[in-house]
Backbone as ProteinMPNN parsed JSONL, in Angstrom:
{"seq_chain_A": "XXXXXXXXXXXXXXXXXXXXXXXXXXXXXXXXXXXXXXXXXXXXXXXXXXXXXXXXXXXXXXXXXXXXXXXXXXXXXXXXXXXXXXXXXXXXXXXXXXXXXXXXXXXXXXXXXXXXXXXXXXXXXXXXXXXXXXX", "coords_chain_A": {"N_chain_A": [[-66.993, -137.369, -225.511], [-68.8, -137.343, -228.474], [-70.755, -140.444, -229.479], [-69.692, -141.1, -232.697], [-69.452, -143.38, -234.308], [-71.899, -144.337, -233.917], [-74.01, -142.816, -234.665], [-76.597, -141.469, -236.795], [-78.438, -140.816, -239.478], [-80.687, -137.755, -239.13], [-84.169, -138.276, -239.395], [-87.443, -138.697, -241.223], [-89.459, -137.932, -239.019], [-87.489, -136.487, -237.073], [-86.611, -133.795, -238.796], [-89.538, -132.88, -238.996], [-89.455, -132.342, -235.872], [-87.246, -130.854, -235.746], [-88.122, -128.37, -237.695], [-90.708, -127.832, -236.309], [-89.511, -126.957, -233.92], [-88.217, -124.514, -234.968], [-90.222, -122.677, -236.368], [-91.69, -122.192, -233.634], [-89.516, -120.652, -232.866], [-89.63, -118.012, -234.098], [-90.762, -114.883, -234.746], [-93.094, -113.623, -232.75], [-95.341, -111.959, -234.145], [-95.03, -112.37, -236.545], [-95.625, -115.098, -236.64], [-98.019, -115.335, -236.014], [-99.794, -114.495, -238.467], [-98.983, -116.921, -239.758], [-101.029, -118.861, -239.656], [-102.727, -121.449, -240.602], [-100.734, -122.034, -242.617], [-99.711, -125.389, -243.676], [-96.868, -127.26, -242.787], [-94.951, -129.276, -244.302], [-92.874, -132.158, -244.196], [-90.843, -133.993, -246.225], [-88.882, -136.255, -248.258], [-88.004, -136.041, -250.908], [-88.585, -133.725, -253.359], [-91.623, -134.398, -255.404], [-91.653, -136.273, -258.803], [-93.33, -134.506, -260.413], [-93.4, -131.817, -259.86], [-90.409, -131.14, -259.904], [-90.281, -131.271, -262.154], [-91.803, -129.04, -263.202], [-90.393, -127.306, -261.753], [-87.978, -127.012, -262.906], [-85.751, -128.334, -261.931], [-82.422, -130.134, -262.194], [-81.679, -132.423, -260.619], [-82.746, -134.116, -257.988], [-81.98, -132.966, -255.465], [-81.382, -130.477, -255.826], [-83.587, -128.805, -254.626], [-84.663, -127.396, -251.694], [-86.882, -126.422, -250.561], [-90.209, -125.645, -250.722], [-92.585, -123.158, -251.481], [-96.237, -124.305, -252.1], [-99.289, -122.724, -253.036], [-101.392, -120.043, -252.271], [-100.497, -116.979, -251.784], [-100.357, -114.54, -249.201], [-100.208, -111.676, -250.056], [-101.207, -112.069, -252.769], [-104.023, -112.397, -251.977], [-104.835, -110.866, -249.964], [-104.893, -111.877, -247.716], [-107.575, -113.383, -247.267], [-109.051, -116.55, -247.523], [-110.457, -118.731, -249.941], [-113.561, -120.062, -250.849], [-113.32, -123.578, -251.354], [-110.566, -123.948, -251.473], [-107.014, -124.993, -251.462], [-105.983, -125.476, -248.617], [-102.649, -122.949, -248.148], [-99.063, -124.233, -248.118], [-96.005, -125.75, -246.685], [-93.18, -126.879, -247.967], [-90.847, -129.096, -246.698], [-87.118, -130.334, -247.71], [-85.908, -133.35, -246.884], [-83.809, -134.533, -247.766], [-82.239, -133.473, -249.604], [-82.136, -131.109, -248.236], [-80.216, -132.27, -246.051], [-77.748, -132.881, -247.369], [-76.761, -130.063, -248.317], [-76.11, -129.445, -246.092], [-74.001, -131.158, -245.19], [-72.412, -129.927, -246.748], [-72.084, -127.373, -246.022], [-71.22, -124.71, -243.484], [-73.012, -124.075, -241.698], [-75.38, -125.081, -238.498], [-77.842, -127.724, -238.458], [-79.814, -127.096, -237.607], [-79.949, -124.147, -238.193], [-79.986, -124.414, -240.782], [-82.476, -125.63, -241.218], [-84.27, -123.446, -240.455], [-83.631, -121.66, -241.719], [-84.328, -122.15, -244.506], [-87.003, -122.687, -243.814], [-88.195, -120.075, -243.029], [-87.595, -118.706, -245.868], [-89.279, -119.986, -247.385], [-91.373, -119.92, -246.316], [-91.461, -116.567, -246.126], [-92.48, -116.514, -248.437], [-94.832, -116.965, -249.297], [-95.796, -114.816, -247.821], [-94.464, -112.399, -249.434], [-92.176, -111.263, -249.446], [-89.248, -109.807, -249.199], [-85.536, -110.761, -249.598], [-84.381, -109.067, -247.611], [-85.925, -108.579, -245.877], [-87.126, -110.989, -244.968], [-84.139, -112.466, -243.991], [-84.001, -110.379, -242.031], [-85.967, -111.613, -239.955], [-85.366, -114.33, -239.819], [-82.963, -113.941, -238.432], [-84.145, -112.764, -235.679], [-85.43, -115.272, -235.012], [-82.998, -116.239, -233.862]], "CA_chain_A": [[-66.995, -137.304, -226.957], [-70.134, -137.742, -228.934], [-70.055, -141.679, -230.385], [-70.146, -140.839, -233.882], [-69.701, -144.71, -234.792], [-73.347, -145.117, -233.907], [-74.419, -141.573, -235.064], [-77.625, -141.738, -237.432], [-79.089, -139.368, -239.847], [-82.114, -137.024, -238.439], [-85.132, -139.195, -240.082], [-88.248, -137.804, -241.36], [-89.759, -137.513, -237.925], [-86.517, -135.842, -236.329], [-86.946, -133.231, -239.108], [-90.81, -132.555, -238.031], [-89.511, -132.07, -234.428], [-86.695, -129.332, -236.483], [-89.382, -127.865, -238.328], [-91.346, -127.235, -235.421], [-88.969, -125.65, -233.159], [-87.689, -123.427, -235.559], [-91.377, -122.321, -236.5], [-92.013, -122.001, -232.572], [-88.689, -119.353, -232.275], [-89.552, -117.348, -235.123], [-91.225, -113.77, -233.629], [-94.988, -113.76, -232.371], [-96.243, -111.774, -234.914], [-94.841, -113.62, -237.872], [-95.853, -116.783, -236.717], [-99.344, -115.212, -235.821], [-99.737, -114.167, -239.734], [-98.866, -117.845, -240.656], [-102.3, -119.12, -239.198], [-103.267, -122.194, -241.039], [-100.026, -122.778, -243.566], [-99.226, -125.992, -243.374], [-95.387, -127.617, -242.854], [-94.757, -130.62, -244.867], [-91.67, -132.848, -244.387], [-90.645, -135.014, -247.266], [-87.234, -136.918, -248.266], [-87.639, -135.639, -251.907], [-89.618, -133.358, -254.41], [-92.488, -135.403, -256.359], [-91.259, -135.401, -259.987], [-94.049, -133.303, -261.141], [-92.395, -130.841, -258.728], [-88.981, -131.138, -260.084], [-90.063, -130.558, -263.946], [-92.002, -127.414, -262.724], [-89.172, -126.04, -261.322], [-86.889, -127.266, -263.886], [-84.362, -129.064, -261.667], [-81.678, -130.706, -262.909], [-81.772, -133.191, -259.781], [-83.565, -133.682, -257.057], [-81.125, -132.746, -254.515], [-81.037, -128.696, -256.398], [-84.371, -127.86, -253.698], [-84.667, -127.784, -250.382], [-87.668, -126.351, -249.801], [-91.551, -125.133, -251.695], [-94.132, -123.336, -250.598], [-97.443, -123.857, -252.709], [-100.404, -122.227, -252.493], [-101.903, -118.623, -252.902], [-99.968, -116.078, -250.743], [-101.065, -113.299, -248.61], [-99.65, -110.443, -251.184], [-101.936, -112.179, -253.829], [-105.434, -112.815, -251.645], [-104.855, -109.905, -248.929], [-105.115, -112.562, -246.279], [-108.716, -113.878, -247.732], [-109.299, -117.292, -247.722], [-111.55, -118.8, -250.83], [-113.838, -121.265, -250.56], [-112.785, -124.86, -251.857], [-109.033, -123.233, -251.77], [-106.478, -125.723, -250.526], [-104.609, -124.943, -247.597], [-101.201, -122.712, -247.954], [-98.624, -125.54, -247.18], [-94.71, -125.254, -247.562], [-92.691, -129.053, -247.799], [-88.745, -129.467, -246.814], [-86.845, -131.922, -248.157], [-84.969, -133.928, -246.032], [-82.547, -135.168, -248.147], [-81.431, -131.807, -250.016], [-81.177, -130.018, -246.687], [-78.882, -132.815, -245.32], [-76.852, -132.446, -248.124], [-76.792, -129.348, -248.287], [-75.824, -129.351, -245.043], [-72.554, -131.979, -244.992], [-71.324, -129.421, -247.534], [-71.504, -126.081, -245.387], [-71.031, -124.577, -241.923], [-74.295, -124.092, -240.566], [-75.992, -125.806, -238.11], [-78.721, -128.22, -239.229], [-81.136, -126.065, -237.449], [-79.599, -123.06, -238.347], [-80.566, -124.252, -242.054], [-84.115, -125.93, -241.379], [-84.657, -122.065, -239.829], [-83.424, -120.377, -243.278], [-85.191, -122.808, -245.436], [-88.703, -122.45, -243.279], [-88.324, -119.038, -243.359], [-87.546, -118.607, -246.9], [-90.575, -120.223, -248.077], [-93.232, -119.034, -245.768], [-91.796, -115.604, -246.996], [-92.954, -116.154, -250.712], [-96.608, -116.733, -248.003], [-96.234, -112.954, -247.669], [-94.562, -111.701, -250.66], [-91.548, -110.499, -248.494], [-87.958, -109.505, -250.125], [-84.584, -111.023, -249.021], [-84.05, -108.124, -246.544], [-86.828, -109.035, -244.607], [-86.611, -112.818, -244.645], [-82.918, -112.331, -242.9], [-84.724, -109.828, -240.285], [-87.039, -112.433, -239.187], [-84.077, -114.997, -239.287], [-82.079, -113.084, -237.051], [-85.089, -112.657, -234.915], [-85.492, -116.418, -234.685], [-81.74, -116.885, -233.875]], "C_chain_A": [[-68.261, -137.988, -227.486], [-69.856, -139.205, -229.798], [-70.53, -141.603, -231.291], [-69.921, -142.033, -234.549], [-71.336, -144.719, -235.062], [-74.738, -143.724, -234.275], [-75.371, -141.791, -236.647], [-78.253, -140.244, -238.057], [-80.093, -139.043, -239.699], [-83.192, -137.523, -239.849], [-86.205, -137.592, -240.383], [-88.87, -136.805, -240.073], [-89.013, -136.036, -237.169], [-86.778, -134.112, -237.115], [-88.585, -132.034, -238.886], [-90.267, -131.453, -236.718], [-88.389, -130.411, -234.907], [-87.602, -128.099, -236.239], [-90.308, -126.734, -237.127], [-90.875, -126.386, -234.578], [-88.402, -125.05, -233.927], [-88.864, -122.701, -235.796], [-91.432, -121.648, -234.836], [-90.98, -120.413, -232.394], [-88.698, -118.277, -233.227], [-90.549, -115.972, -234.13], [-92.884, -114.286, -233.904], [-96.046, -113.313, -233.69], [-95.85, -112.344, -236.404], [-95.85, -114.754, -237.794], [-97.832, -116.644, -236.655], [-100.142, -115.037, -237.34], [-99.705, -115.549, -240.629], [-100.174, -119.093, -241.033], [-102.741, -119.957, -240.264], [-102.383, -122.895, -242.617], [-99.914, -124.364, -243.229], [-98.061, -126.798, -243.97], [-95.256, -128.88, -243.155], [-93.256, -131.194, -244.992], [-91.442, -133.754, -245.489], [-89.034, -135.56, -247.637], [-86.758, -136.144, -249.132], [-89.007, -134.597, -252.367], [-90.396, -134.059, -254.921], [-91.284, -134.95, -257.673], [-91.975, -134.579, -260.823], [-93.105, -131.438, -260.781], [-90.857, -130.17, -259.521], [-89.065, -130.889, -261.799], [-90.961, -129.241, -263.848], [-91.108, -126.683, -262.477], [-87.676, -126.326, -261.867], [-85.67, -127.65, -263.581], [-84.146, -130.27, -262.381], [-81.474, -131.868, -262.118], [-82.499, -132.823, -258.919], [-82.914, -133.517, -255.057], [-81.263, -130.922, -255.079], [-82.589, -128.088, -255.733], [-84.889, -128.19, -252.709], [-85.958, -127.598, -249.621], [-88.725, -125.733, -250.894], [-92.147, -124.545, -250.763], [-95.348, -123.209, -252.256], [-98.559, -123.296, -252.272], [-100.676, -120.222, -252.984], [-101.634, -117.218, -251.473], [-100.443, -114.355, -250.209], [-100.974, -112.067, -249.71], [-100.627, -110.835, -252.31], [-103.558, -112.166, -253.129], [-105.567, -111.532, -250.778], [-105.758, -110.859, -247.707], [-106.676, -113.446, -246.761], [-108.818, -115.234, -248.405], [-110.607, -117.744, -248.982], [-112.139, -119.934, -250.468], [-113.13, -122.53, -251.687], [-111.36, -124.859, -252.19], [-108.421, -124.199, -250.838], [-105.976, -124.777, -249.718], [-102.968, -124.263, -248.139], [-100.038, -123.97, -247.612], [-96.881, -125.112, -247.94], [-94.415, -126.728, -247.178], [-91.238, -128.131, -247.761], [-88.627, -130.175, -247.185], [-85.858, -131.924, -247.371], [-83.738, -134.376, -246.566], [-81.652, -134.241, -248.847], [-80.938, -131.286, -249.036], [-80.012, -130.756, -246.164], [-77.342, -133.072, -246.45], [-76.089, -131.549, -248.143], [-76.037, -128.521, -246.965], [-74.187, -129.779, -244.616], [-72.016, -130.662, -246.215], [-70.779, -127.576, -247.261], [-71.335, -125.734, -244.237], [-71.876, -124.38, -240.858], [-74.753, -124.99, -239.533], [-77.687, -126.59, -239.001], [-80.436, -127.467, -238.751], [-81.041, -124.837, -238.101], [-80.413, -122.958, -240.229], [-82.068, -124.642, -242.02], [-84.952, -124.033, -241.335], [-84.774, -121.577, -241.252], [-84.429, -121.2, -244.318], [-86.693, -122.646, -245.727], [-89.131, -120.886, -243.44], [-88.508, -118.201, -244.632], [-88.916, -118.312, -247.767], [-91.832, -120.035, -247.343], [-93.005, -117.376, -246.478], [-92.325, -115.311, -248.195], [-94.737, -116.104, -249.772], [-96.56, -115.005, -248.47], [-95.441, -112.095, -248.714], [-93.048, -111.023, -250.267], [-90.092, -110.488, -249.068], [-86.734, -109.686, -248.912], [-84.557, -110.315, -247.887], [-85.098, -108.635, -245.358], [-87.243, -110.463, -244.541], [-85.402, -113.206, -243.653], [-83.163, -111.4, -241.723], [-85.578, -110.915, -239.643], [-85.961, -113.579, -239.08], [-82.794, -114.973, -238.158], [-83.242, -112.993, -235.656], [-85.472, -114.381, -233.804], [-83.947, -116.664, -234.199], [-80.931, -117.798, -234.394]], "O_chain_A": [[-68.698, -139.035, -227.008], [-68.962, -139.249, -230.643], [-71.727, -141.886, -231.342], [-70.228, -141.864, -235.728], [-71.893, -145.022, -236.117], [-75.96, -143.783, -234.141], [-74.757, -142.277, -237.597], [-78.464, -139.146, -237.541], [-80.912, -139.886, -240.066], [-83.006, -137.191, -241.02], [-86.094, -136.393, -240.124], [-88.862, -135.576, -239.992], [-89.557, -134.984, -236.833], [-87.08, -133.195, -236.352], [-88.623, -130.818, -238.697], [-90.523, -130.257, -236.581], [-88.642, -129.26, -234.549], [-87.804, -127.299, -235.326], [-90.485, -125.517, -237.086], [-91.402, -125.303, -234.325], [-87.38, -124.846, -233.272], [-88.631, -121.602, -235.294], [-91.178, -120.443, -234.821], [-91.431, -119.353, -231.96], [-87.711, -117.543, -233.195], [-90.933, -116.179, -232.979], [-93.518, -114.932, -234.74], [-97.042, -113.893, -234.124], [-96.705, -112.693, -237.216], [-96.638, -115.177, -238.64], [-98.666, -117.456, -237.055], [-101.268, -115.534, -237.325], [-100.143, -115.602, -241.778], [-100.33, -119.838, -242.0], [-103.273, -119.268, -241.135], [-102.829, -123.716, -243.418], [-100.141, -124.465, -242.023], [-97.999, -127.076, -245.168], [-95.447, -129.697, -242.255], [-92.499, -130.714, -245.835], [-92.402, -134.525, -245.471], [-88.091, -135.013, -247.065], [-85.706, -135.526, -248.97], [-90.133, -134.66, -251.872], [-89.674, -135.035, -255.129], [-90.482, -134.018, -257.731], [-91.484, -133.996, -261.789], [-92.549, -130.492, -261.339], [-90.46, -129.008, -259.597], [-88.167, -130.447, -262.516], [-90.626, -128.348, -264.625], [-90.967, -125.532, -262.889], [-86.588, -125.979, -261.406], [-84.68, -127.548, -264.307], [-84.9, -131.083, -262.917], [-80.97, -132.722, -262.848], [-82.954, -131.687, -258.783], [-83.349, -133.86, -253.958], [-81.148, -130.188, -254.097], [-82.934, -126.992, -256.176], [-85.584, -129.204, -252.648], [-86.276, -128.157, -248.572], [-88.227, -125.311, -251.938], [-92.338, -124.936, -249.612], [-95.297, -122.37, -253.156], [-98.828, -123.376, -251.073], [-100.149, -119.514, -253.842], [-102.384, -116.779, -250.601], [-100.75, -113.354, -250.858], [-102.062, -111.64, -250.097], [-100.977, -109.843, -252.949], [-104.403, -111.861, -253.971], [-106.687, -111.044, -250.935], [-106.801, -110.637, -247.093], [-106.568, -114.564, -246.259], [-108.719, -115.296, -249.63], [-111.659, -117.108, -248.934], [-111.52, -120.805, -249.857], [-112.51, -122.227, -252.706], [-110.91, -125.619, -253.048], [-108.889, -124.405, -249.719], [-105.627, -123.622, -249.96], [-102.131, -125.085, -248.511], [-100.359, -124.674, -246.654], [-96.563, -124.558, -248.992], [-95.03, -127.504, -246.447], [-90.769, -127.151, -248.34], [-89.516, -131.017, -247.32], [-85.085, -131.007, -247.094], [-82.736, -134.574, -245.879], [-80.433, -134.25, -248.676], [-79.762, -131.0, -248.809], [-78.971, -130.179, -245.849], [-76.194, -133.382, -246.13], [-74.877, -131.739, -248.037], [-75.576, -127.382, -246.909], [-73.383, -129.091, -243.988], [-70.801, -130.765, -246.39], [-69.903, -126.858, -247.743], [-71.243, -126.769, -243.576], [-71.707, -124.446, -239.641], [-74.32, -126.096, -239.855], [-78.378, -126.053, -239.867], [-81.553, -127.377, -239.261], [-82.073, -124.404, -238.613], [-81.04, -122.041, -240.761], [-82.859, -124.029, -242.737], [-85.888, -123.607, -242.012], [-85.8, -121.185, -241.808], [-85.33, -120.558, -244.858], [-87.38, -122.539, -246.743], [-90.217, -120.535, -243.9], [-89.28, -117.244, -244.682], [-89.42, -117.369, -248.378], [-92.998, -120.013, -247.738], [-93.888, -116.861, -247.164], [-92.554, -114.26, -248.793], [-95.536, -115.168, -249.798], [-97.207, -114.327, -249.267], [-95.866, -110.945, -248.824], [-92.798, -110.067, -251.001], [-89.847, -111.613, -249.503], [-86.73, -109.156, -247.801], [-84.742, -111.037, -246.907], [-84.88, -108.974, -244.195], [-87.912, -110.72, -243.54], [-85.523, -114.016, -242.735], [-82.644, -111.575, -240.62], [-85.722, -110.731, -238.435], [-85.656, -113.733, -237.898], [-82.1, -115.709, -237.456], [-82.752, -113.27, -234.561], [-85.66, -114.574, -232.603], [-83.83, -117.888, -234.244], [-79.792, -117.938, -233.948]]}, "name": "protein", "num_of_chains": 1, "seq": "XXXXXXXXXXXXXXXXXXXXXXXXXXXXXXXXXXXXXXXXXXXXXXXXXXXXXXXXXXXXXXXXXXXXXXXXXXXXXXXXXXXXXXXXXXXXXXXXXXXXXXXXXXXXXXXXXXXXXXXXXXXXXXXXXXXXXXX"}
């Protein structure tokens, strides 16, 4: 039996290590397409963040991506253009998490996926094909 006395919640780090293998099982050519986003862990939203996107707390989002997505540039980097970058939040997802049936990978997966799709412009249907793909 797992000793859930001494059982600890997955830190920023632990998240990272998520993050990454869910990124890693996602298909080849997805991940080949994602070429220079980069995956930001965080606890919370900034509050600039959170009056942009007009939450009501900062537990109501789990995940962003900013930046200027393939569907808008056709893949074409600009000069002095930040980096693509998507952030989780660690503390939404684990919320988010104690309150449904998924696994906690199972949601880092849907979350990461989610928001690299807004990256490519890509409609529910094909966000849950590449989810399924990743397992």
């Amino acid at each position: 039996m797992t000793d859930l006395a001494n059982l600890q919640a997955p830190s920023l780090a632990d998240f990272e290590i998520l993050a990454d293998a869910a990124f890693r099982r996602l298909p080849e050519e997805f991940r080949a397409l994602c070429e220079g986003v980069v995956i930001k862990i965080d606890d919370f939203p900034d509050d600039e963040t959170l009056r942009e996107m007009e939450c009501e707390t900062p537990f109501d989002l789990l995940g962003l991506f900013r930046g200027v997505g393939l569907a808008q540039t056709g893949g074409i980097m600009h000069t002095g253009q930040f980096p693509n970058m998507v952030w989780l939040y660690r503390r939404p997802i684990l919320d988010y998490w104690a309150e449904h049936e998924d696994s906690l990978g199972a949601l880092v997966t849907h979350v990461l996926v989610h928001e690299i799709g807004h990256h490519f412009g890509l409609s529910d249907e094909d966000m849950e094909a590449i989810e399924a793909a990743a397992g």
